[in-house]
N, C-alpha and C positions, 0 to 999 in steps of 0.2 A: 261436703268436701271430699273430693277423691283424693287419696294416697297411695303410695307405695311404701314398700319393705326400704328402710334404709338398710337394713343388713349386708343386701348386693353390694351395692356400691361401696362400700366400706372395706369389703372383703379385693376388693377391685382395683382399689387406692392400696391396700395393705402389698399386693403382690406385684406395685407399681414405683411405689415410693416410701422413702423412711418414714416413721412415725416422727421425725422433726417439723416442726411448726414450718420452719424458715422450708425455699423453694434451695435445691443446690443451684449453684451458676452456672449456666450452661444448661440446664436440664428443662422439660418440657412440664410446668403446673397439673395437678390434676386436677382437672374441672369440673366441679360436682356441676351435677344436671338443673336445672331449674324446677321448679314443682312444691309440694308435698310430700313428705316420705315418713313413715311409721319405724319408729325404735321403742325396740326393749330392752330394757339394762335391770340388773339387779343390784340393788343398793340394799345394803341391812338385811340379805338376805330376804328380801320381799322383792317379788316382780314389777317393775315400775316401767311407765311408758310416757311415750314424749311426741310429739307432732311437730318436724322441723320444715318451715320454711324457703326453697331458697329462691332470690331474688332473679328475674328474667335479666341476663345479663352479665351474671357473675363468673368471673375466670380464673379468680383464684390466684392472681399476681400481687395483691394489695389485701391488706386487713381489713375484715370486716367489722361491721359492728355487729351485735347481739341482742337484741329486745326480749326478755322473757313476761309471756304474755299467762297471767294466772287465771282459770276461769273460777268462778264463783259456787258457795257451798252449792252439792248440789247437782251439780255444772259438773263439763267436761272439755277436754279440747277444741273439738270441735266445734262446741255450742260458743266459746269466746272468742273463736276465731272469726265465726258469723256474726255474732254480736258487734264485734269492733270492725271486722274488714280490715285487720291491720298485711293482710297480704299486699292488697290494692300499696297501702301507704309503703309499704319494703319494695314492691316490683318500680316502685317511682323515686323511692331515695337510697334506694343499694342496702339493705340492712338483710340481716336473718332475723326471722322471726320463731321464737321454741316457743308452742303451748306443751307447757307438761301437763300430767292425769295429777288428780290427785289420790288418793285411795277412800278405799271405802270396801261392803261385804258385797258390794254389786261389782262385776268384770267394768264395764265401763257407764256404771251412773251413779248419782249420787254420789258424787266424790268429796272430799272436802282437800282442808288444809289446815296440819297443826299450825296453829299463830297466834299460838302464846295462850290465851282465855278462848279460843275459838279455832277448830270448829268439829261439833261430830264424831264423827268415826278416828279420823287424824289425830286429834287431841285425844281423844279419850284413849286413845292405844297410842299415845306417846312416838308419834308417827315421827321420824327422822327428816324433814321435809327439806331442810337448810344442808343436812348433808345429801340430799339428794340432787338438790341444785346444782351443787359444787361439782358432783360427780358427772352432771349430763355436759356442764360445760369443760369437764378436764375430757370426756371422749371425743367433743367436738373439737378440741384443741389437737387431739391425734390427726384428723383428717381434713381440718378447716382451719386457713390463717387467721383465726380469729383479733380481733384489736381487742387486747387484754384491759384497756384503757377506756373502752366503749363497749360495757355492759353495763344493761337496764333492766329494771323489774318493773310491772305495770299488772294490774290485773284489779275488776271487780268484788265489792264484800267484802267474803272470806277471803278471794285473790289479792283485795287489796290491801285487806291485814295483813297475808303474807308477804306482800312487797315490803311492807313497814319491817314485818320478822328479818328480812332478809339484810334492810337496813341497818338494823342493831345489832346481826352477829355476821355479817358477811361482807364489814362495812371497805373490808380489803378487795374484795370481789367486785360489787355491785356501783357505779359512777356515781349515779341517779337512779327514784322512783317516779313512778306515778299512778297514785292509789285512786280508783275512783269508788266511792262509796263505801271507803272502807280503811278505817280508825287506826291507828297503833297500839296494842295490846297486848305486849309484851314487857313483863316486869322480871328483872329489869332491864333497860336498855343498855348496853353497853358497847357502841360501834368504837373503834379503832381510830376512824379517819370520816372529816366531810364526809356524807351525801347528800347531794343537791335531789330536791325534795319538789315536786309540783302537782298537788292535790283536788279534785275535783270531788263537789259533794255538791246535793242536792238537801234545801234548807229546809222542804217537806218531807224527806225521811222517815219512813216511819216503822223501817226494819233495820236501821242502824241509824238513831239518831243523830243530828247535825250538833245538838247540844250533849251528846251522850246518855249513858242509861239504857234503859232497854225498852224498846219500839213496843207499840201496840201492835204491829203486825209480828214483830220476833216469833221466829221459829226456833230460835237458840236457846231461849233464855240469860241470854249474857247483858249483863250490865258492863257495855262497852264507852270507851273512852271518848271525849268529845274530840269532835275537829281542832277543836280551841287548843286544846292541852296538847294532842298531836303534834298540828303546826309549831306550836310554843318550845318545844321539845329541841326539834333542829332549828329554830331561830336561835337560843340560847346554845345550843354545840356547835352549831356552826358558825359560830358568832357576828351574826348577821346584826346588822344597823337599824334606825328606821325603813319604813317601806320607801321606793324609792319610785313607786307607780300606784295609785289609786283609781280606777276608772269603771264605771258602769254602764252599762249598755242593755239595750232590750230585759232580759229575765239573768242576767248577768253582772256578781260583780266580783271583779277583779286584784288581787292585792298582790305586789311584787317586791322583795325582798334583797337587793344585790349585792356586792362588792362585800362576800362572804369570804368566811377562809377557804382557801387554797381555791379563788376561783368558784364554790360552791352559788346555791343560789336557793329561794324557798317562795313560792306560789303560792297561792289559794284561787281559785275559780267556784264560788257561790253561785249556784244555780238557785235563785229563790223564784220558792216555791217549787221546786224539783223536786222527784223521789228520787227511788232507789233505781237506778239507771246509767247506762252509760251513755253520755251526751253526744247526740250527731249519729248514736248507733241502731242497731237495727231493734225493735220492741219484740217483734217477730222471733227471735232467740235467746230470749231471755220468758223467764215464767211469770217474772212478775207485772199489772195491771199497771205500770206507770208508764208514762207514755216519755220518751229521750227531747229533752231541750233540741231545736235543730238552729240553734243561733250558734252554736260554737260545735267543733268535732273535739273530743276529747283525745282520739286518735293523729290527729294532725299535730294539734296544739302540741302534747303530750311529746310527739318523735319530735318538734321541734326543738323544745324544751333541752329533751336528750344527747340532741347532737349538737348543742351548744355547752354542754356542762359532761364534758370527758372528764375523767382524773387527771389532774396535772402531771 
């Protein structure tokens, strides 16, 4: 993935236009470029960095949505951007797409994500991660009309623990998640408001299992929380109903949850017999020997998911 300095353009827009959201009447949008582009922010007094997407098309007259896209212990922006192709999926349904870094003792490897019991370098140094979040998208709110009402978290593993993190204290912030391979582990939970919730796990896991506990492959050592208890979690705060769709198909099954509070909604997608992978995504970018279900995109599904379940 090639980038650019978001720093230009920013400074570009600053001696162009207010720092208010809204465009004034009469006045000409600034229209951020299309592309890739590289940001550094400091949060907590630690240097933190973000890989911002923007869609081929976009002009800056209407709100956008937000997808923040987490990559995996480990892992780094770049590698989850290749992983899922969620560029492709933004360049065709208008969204921004943020991979953030996570931290770690290496500039850009091995990163992880505090979230909650997991993971690394993050958790063990009490890494600020949920305020970091909040901070990349209050600057993009400087320069980008962002739809305050259409932000998403999504990210593999450890990214997709920290989606679950991001549920349970940023539950003002974030609409919807979508964790792929990766549990809720954060005690205790405490979200504010709904989030609609759509979860993809593979049922042969054996670096974060589907029943929970801790994998034969674990590199953490974390006895992580199952899918079960997860799910169960925002069924019961969201106060969701019975399922109101059961269906199965090839290595696939399906459970769907609707006519939640305020709107909300909660998923499951079983991949059995799948590991630790993200479905329909490339194998080639990620480190681990499992090879991705190619009956369902988790990428596709997942932005659909998203753009049907805004905050009321």
């Amino acid at each position: 993935m090639k980038t650019q300095p978001l720093l230009a353009f920013i400074a570009i827009l600053f001696s162009t236009v207010s720092c208010s959201r809204s465009v004034p009447s009469g006045s000409t949008p600034f229209v951020m470029p299309s592309g890739d582009f590289t940001h550094i922010l400091i949060h907590d007094n630690i240097e933190r960095s973000y890989i911002l997407h923007v869609p081929h098309g976009y002009d800056g007259t209407r709100p956008i949505a937000v997808v923040l896209a987490f990559h995996g212990g480990g892992g780094n922006a770049e590698r989850v951007a290749r992983l899922t192709a969620f560029n492709t999926q933004a360049d065709q349904s208008g969204f921004l797409v943020v991979y953030p870094n996570g931290s770690g003792q290496l500039e850009d490897r091995r990163l992880t994500w505090n979230a909650g019991t997991c993971c690394g370098y993050a958790q063990a140094n009490g890494i600020d991660d949920v305020g970091f979040v909040r901070a990349i998208i209050a600057e993009l709110e400087r320069f980008i009309a962002i739809d305050t009402k259409r932000i998403y978290a999504t990210g593999i593993s450890n990214g997709g623990i920290m989606s679950y993190r991001l549920a349970c204290e940023a539950s003002d912030l974030i609409a919807a998640i979508g964790p792929v391979a990766g549990t809720q582990n954060i005690v205790p939970c405490e979200p504010e408001e709904p989030v609609s919730v759509i979860h993809f796990h593979g049922t042969n896991d054996q670096h974060l299992p589907y029943a929970g506990g801790m994998g034969t492959d674990s590199l953490t050592g974390v006895d992580y929380a199952s899918v079960e208890d997860s799910i169960q979690f925002w069924l019961s705060y969201n106060q969701c109903p019975t399922p109101s769709k059961v269906e199965r198909f090839a290595d696939i099954q399906h459970i769907v949850y609707t006519s939640c509070a305020e709107g909300s909604a909660v998923e499951l997608y079983a991949i059995v017999g799948g590991g630790h992978i993200w479905p329909g995504g490339s194998d080639s970018a990620w480190l681990d020997e499992d090879q991705p279900t190619m009956t369902i995109s988790a990428t596709q599904i997942a932005w659909e998911f998203f753009a049907a379940h805004p905050k009321p």
